[in-house]
VEXFIVO-838821 format. One record per residue (C-alpha): residue in three letters; chain; x, y, z. Coordinates in Angstrom, 1 decimal. Each point is the difference from the previous one (the first is absolute). Layout:
<atoms>
+------+-------+--------+--------+--------+
| resn | chain |     c1 |     c2 |     c3 |
+------+-------+--------+--------+--------+
|  ALA |     A |      X |      Y |      Z |
...
+------+-------+--------+--------+--------+
</atoms>
This chain:
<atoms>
+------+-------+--------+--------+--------+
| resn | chain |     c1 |     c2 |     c3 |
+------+-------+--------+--------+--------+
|  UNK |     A |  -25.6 |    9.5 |  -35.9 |
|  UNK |     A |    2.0 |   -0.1 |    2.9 |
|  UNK |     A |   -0.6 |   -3.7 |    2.1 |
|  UNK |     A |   -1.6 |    0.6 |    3.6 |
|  UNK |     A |    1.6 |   -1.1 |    2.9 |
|  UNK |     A |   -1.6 |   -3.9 |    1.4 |
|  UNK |     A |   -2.7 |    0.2 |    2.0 |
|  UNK |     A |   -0.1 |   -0.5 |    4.1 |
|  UNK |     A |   -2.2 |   -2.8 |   -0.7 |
|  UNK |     A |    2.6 |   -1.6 |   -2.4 |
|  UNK |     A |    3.1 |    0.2 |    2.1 |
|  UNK |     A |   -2.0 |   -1.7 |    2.6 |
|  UNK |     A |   -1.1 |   -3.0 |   -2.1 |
|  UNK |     A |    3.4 |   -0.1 |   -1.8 |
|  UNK |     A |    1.2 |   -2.7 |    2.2 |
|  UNK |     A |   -2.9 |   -2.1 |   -0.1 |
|  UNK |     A |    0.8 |    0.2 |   -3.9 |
|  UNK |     A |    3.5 |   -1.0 |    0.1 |
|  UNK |     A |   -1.2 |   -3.4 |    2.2 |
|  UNK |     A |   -2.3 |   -0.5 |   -2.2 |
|  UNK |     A |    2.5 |   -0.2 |   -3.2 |
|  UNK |     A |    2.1 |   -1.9 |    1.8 |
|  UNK |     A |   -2.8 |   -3.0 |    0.9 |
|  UNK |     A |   -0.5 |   -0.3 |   -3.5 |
|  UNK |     A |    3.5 |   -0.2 |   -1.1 |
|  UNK |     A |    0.5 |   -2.7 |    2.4 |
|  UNK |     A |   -3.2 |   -1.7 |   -1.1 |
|  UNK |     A |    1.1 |   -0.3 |   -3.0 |
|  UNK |     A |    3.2 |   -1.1 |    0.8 |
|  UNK |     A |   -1.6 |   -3.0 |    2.3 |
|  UNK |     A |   -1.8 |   -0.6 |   -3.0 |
|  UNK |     A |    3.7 |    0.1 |   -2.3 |
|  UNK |     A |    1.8 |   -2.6 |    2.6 |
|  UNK |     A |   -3.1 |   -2.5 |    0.3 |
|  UNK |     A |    0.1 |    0.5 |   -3.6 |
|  UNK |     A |    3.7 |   -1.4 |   -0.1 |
|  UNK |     A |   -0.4 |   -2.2 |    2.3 |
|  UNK |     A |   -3.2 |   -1.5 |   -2.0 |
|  UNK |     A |    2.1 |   -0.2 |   -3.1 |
|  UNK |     A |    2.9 |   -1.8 |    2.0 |
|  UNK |     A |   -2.9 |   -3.0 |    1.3 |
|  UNK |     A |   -1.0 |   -0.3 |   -3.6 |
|  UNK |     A |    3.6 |   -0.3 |   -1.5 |
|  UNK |     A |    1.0 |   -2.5 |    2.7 |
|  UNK |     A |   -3.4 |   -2.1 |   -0.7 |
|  UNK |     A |    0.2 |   -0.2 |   -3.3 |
|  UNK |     A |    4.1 |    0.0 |   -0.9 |
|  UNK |     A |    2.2 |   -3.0 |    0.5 |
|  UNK |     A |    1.5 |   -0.9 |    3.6 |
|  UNK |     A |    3.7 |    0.7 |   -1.4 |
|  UNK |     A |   -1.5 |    3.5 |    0.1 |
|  UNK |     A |    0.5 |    2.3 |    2.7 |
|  UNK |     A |   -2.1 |    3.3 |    0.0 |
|  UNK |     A |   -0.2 |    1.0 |    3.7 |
|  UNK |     A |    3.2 |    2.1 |   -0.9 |
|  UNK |     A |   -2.2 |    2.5 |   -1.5 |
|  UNK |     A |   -1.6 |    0.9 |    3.0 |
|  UNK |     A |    2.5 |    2.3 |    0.9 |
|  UNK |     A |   -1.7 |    2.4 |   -2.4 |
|  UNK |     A |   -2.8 |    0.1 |    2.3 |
|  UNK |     A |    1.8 |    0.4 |    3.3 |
|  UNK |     A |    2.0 |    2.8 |   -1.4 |
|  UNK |     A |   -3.2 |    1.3 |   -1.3 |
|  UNK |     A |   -0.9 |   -0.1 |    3.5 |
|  UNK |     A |    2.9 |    1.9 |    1.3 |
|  UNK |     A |   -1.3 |    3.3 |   -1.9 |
|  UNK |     A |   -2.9 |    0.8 |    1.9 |
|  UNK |     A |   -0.8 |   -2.6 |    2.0 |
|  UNK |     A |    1.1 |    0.0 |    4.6 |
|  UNK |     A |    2.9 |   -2.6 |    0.7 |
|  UNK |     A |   -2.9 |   -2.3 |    1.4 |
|  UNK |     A |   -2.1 |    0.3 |   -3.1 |
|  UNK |     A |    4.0 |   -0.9 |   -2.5 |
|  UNK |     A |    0.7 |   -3.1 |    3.0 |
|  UNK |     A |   -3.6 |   -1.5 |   -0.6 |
|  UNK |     A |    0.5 |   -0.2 |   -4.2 |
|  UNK |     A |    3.2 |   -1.5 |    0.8 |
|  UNK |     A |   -1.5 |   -2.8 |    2.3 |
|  UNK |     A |   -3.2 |   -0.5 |   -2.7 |
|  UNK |     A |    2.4 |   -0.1 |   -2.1 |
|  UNK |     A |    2.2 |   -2.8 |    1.6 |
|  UNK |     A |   -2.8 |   -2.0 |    1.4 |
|  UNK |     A |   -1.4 |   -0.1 |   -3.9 |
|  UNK |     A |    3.6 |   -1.6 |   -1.0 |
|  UNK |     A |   -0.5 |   -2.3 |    2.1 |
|  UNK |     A |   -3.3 |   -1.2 |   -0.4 |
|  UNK |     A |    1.2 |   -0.3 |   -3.3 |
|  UNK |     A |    2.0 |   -3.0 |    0.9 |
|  UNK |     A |   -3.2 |   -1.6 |    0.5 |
|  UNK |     A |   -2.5 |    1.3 |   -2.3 |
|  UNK |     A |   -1.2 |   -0.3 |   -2.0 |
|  UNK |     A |    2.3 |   -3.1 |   -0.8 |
|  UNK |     A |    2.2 |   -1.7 |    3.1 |
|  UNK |     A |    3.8 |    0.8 |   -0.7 |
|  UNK |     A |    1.6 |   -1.3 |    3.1 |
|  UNK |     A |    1.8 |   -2.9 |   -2.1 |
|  UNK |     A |    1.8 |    2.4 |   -2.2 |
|  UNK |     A |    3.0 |    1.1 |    1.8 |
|  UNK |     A |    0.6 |    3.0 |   -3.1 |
|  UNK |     A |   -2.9 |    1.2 |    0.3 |
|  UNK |     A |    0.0 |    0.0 |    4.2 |
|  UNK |     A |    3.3 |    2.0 |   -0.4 |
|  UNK |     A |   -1.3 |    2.7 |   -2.3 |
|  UNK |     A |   -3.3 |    0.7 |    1.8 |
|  UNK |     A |    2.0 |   -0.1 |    3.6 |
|  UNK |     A |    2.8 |    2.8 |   -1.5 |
|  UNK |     A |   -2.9 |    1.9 |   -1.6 |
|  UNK |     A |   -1.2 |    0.6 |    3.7 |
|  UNK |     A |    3.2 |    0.6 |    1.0 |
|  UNK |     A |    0.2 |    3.2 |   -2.7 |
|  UNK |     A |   -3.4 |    1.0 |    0.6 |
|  UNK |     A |    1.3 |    0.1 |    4.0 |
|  UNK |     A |    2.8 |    1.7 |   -1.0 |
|  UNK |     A |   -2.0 |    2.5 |   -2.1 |
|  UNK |     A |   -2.5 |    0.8 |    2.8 |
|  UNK |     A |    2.9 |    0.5 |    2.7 |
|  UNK |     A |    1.8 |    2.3 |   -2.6 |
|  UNK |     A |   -3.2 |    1.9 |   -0.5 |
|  UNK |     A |   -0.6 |    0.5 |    3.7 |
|  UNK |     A |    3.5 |    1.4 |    0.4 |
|  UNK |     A |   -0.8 |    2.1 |   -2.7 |
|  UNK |     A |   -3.0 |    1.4 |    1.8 |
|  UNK |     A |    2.0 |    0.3 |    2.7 |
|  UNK |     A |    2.9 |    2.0 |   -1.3 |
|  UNK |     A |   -2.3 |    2.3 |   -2.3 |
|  UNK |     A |   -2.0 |    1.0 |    4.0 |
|  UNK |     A |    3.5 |    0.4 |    1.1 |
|  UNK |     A |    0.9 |    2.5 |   -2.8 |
|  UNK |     A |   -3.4 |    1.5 |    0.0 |
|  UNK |     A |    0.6 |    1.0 |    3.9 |
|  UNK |     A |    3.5 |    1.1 |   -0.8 |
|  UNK |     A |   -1.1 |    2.3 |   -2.7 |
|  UNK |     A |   -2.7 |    1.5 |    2.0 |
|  UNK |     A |    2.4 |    0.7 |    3.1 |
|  UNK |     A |    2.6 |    1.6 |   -2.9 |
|  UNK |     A |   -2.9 |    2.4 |   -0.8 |
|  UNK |     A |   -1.5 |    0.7 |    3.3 |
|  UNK |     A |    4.1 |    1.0 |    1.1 |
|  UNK |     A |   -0.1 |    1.6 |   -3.4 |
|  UNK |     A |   -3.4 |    2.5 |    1.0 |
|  UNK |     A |    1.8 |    0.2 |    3.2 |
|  UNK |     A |    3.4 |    1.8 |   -0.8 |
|  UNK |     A |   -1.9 |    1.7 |   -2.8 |
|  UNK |     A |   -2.2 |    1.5 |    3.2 |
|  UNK |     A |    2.9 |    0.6 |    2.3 |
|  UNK |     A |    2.0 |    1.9 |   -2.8 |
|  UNK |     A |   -3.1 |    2.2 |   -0.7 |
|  UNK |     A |   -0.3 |    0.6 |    3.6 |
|  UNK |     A |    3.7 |    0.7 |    0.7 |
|  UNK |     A |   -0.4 |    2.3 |   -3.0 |
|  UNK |     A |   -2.6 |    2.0 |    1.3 |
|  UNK |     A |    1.2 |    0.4 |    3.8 |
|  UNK |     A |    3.6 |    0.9 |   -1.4 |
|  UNK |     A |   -1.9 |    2.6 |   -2.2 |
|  UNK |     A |   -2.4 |    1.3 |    2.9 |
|  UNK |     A |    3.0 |    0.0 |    2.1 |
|  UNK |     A |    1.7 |    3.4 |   -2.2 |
|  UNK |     A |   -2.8 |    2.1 |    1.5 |
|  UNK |     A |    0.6 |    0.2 |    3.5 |
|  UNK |     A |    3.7 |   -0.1 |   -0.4 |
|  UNK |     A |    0.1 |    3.0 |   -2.2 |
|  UNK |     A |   -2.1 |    1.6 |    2.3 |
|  UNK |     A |    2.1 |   -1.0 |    3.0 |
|  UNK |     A |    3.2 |    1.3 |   -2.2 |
|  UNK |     A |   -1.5 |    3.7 |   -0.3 |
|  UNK |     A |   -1.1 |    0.2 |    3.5 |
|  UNK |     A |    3.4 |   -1.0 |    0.8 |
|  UNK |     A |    1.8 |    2.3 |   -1.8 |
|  UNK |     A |   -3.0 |    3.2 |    1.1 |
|  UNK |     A |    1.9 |   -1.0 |    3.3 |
|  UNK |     A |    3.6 |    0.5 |   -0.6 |
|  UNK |     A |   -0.4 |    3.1 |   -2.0 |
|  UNK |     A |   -1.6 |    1.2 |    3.6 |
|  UNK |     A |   -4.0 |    0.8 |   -1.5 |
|  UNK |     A |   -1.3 |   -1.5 |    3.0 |
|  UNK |     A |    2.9 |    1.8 |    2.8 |
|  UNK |     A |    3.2 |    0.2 |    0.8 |
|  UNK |     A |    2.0 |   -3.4 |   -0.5 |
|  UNK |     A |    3.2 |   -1.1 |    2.3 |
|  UNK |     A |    2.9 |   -1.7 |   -1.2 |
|  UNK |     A |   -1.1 |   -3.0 |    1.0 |
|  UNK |     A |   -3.2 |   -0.1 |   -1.4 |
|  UNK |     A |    1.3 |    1.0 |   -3.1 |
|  UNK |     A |    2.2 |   -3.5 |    0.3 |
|  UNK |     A |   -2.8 |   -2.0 |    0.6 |
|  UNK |     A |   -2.5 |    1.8 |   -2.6 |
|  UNK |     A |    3.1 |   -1.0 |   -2.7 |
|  UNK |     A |    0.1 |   -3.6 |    1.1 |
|  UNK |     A |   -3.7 |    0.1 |   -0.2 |
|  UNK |     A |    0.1 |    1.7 |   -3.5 |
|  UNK |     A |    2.6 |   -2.4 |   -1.4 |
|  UNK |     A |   -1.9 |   -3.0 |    1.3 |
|  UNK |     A |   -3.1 |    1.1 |   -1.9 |
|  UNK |     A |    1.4 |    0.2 |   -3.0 |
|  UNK |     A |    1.8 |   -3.3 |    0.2 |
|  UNK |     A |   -3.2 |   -1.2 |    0.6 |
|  UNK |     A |   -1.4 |    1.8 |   -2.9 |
|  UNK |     A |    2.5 |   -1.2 |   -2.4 |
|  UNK |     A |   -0.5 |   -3.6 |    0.9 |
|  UNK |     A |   -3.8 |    0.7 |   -0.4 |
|  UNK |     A |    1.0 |    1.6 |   -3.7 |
|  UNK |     A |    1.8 |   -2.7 |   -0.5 |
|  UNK |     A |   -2.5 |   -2.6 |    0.7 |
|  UNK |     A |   -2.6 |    1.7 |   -1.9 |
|  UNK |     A |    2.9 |   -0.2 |   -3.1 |
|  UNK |     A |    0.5 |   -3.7 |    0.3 |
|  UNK |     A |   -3.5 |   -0.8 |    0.2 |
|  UNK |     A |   -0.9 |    2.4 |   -3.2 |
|  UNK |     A |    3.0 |   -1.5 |   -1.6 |
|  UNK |     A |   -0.9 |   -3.5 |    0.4 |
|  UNK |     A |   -3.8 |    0.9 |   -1.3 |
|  UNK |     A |    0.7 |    1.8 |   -2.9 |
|  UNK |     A |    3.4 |    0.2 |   -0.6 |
|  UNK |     A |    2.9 |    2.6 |    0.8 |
|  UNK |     A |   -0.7 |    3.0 |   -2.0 |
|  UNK |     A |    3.3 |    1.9 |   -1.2 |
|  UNK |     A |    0.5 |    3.1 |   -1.5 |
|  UNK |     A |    2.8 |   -0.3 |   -2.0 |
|  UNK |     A |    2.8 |    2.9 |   -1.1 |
|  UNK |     A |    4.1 |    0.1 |    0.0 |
|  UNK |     A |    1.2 |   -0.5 |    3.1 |
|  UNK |     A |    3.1 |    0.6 |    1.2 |
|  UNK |     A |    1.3 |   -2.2 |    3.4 |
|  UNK |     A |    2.8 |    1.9 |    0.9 |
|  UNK |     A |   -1.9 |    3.1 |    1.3 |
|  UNK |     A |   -2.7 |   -2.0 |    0.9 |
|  UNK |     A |    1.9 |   -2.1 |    2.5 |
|  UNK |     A |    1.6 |    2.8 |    1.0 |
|  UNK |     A |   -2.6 |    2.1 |    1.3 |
|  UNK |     A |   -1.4 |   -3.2 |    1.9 |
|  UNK |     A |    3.3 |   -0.6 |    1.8 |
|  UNK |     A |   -0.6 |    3.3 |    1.0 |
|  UNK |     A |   -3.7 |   -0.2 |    0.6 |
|  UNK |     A |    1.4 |   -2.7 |    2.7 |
|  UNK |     A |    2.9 |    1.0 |    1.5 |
|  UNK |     A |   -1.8 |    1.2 |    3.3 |
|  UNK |     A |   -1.3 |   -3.6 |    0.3 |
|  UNK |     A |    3.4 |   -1.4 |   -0.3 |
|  UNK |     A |    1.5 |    2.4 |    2.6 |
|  UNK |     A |   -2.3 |   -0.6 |    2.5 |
|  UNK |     A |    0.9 |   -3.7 |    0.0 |
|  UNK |     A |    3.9 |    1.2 |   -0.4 |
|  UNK |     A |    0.4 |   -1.7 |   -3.9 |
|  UNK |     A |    2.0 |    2.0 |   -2.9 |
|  UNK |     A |   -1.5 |   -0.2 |   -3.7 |
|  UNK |     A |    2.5 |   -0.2 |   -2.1 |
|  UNK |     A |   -0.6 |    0.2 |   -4.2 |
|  UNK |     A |    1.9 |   -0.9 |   -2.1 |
|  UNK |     A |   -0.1 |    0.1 |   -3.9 |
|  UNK |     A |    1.2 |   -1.2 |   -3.2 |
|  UNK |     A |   -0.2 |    2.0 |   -3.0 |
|  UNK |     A |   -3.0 |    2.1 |   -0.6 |
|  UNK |     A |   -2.6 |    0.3 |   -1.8 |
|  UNK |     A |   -2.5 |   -2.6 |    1.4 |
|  UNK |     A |   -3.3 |    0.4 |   -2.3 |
|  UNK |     A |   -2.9 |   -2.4 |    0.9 |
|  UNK |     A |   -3.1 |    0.1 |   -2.0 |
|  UNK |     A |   -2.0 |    0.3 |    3.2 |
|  UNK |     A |   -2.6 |    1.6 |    2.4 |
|  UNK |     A |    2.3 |    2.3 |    2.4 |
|  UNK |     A |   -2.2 |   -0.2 |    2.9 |
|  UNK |     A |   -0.5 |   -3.8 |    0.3 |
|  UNK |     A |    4.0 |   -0.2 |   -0.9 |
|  UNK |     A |    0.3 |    2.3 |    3.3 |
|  UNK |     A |   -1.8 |   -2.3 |    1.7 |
|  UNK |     A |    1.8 |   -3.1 |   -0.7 |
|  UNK |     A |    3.2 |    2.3 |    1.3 |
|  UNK |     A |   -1.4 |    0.6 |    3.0 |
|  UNK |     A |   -1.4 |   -3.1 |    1.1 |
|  UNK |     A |    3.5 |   -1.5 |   -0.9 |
|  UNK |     A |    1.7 |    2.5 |    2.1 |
|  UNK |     A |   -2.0 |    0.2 |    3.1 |
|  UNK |     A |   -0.2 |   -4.0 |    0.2 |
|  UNK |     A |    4.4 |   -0.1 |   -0.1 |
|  UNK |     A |   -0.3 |    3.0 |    2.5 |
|  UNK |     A |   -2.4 |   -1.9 |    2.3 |
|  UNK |     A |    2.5 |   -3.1 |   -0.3 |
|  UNK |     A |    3.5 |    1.7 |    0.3 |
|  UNK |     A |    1.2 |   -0.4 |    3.8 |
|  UNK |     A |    0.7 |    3.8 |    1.1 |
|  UNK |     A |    3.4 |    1.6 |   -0.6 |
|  UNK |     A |   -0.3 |   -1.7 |   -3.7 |
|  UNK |     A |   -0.2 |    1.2 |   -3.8 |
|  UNK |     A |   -2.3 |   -0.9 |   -2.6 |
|  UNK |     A |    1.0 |   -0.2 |   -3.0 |
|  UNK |     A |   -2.2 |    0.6 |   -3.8 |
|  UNK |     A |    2.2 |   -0.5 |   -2.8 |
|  UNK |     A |   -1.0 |    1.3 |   -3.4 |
|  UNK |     A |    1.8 |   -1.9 |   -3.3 |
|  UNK |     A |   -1.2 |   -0.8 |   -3.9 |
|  UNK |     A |    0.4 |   -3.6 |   -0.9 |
|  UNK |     A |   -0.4 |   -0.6 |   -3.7 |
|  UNK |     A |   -3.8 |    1.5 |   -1.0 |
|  UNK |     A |   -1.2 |   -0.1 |    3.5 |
|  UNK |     A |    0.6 |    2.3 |    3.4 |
|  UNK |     A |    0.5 |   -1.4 |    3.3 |
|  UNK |     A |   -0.3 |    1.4 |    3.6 |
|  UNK |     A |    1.1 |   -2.1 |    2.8 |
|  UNK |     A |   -0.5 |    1.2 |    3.6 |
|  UNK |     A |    2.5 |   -1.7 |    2.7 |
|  UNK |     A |   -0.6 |    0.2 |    3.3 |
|  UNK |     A |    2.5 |   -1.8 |    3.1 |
|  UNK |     A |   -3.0 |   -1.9 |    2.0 |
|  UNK |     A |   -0.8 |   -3.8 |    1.0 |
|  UNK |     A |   -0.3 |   -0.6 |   -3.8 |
|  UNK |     A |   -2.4 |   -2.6 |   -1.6 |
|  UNK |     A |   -1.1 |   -3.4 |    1.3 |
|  UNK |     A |    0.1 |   -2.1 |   -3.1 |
|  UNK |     A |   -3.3 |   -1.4 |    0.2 |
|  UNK |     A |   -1.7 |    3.6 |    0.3 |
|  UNK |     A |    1.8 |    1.0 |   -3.3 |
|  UNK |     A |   -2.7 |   -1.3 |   -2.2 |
|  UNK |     A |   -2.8 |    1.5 |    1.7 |
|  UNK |     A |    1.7 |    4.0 |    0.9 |
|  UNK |     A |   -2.4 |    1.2 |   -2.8 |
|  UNK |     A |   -3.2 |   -1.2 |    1.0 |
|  UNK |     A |   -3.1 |    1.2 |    1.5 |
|  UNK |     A |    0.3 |    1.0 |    3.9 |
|  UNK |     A |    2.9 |   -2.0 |    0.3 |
|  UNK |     A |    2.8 |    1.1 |    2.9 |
|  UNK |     A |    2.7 |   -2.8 |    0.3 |
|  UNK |     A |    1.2 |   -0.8 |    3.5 |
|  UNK |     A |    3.3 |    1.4 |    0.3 |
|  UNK |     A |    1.0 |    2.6 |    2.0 |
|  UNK |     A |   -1.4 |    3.8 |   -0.6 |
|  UNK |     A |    0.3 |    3.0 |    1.4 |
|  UNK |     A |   -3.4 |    0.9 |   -1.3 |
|  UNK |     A |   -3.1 |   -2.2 |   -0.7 |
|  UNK |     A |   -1.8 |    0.7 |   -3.0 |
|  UNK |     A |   -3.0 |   -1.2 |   -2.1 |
|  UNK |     A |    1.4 |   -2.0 |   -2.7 |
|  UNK |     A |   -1.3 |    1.9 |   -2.5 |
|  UNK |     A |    2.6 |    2.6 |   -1.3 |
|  UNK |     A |    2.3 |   -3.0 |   -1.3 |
|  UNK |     A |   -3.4 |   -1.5 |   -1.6 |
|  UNK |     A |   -1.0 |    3.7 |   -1.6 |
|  UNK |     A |    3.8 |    0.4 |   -1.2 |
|  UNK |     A |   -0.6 |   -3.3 |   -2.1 |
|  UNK |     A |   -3.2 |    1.0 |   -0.7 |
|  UNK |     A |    1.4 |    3.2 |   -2.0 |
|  UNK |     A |    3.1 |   -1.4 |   -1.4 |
|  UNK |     A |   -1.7 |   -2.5 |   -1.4 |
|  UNK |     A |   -2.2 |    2.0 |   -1.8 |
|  UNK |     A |    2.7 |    1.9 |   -1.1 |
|  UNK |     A |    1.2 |   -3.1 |   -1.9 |
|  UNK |     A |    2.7 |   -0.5 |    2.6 |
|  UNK |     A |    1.5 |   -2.3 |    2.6 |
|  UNK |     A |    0.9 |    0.6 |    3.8 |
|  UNK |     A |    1.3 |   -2.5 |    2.1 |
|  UNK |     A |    2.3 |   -0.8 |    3.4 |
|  UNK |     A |    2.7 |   -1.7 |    1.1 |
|  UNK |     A |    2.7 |   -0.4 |    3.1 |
|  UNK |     A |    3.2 |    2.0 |    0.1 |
|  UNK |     A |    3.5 |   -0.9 |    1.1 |
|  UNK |     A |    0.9 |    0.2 |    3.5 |
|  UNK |     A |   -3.5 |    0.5 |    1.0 |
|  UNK |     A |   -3.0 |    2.7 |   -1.7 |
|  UNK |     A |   -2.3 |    0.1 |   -2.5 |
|  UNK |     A |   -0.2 |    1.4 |   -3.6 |
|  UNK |     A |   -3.2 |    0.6 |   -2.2 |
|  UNK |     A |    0.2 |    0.8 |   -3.6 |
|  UNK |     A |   -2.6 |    0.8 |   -2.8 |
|  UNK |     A |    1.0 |    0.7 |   -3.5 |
|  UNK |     A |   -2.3 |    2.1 |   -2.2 |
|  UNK |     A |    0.6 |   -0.3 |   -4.1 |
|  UNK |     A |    1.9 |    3.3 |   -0.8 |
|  UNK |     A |   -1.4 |    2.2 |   -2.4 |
|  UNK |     A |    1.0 |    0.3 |   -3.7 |
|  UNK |     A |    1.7 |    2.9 |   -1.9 |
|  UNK |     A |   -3.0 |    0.4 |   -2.1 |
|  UNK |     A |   -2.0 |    0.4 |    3.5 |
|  UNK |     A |    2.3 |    2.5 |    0.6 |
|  UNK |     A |   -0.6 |    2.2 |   -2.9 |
|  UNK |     A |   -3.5 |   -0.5 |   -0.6 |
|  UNK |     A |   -3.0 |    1.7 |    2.8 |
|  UNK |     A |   -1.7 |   -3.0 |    1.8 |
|  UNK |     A |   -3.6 |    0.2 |    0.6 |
|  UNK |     A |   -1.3 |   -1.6 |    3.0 |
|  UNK |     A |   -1.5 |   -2.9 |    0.6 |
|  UNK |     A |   -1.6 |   -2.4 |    2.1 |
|  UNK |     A |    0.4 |   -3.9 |    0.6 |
+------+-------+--------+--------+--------+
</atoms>
């Protein structure tokens, strides 16, 4: 039989319970320290002067540190000193013994010594308490901003596709006639929208991959053509800024064990960020080679280079540098290329070239001659 859900009623007096349990587990601790302190009064009455018991009532005053306020622990302590004391006294004067004077007078000064430790304890475990409750509430916080970023970034693909075809209806002339310069402005309009739509996709991407992981679909993939027809793909881009792609490769054959798409991706991102740091009238430069097991692509561009504190942080979230660009980005295509390269159990990194540029590599593990002979089925990570 399924249990029901608690009451209204319940919830309402759940509090009032919970106070309730707690005023009788401190009742029945008051009742464990006078307790100690009890047996402590009838040890010291009935034990020989040489014999010093006040030490033991540290047991209560950390007793009182458990549940007890920081007023509540300081008062034990006090009782607890002022009965030492006393002690010198009664029941049987002790003043004339000089040992016994000593013992009682450093038992105070531990039982002080106790209470002030137990006070910064209370202290320190407030501290911590308020430091872990901040931790969470910024926790709750980004957790709420990434859904948020999520969902505009998602909500955002509407309009622009929309804007995209109406733009497009325009130029192929289904709403009249268009001049030559219209028809430049409706392509810079176009080509805006979908670099605005492709940082949108790719915001959507890092978000989805950061939730639940960068799904692949794995198959044989060859890098040559691959790069190839992305050099290509961008060639337009780099002539409008007046910059050369120039490949070059070593061998052939590069098989990856990869997801083609994502892999295109990486190329891409790689590319356009050298071509929107290479000063105009400049080549960049990917490099294909096999080292060993593994197959590297490095992309050199001629620009300001690479500040050497920013080197450690290229491949993170959002994150833009400060040198000099010729375009201003996101920081995001450098974070999604790690993102995937990772995931495809590789490595990309960046460094400074000699006299002055920039080259970023990845290597990918190639794949094996088995690989080669055998149908993959794909996959996802």
């Amino acid at each position: 039989m399924a249990c029901s859900k608690p009451s209204g009623i319940f919830l309402m007096y759940q509090p009032l319970i919970h106070e309730k349990q707690l005023n009788q587990q401190r009742k029945s601790l008051y009742g464990l320290i006078l307790a100690i302190f009890g047996l402590i009064i009838l040890l010291e009455w009935f034990s020989s002067t040489a014999l010093v018991f006040s030490y033991l009532y540290t047991g209560a005053i950390v007793l009182a540190h458990r549940q007890l306020s920081r007023r509540q622990v300081m008062a034990v302590t006090f009782a607890a000193v002022i009965l030492t004391l006393i002690n010198l006294v009664f029941p049987r004067q002790e003043f004339n013994a000089l040992t016994t004077v000593a013992n009682r007078v450093i038992a105070v000064v531990a039982l002080l010594v106790t209470g002030y430790l137990i006070d910064r304890s209370h202290v320190y475990e407030a501290e911590i308490a308020r430091q872990q409750a901040h931790i969470q509430t910024q926790a709750q916080l980004a957790i709420m901003r990434e859904d948020f970023a999520a969902t505009l970034t998602h909500d955002l693909k509407t309009p622009l596709l929309g804007a995209i075809e109406t733009i497009k209806s325009f130029s192929a002339e289904q709403f009249g006639p268009v001049s030559t310069a219209q028809s430049k402005v409706l392509g810079m309009m176009s080509r805006s929208h979908q670099m605005t739509l492709q940082l949108v996709e790719t915001m959507l991407d890092i978000y989805r991959n950061d939730a639940e992981g960068l799904g692949l679909k794995l198959d044989l993939v060859d890098l040559h053509p691959l790069l190839t027809d992305t050099v290509a793909a961008l060639a337009p881009l780099a002539q409008s800024r007046q910059i050369k792609i120039t490949l070059t490769t070593h061998g052939k054959g590069f098989w990856v064990h990869g997801d083609q798409l994502q892999l295109r991706r990486v190329f891409e991102n790689l590319l356009t960020n050298a071509i929107n740091h290479a000063p105009r009238h400049t080549q960049v430069l990917p490099e294909l080679r096999t080292i060993e097991e593994h197959h590297l692509l490095q992309v050199q561009d001629s620009g300001p280079g690479i500040h050497a504190d920013e080197v450690a942080n290229l491949f993170d979230r959002f994150y833009q540098g400060y040198s000099d660009r010729n375009a201003h980005g996101s920081g995001l295509g450098l974070y999604l290329c790690r993102q995937i390269i990772e995931a495809h159990n590789g490595r990309i990194w960046a460094q400074n070239c000699q006299p002055h540029g920039a080259i970023f590599y990845f290597c990918l593990p190639s794949a094996t001659a088995y690989e080669h002979r055998q149908p993959l089925k794909n996959s996802a990570r």
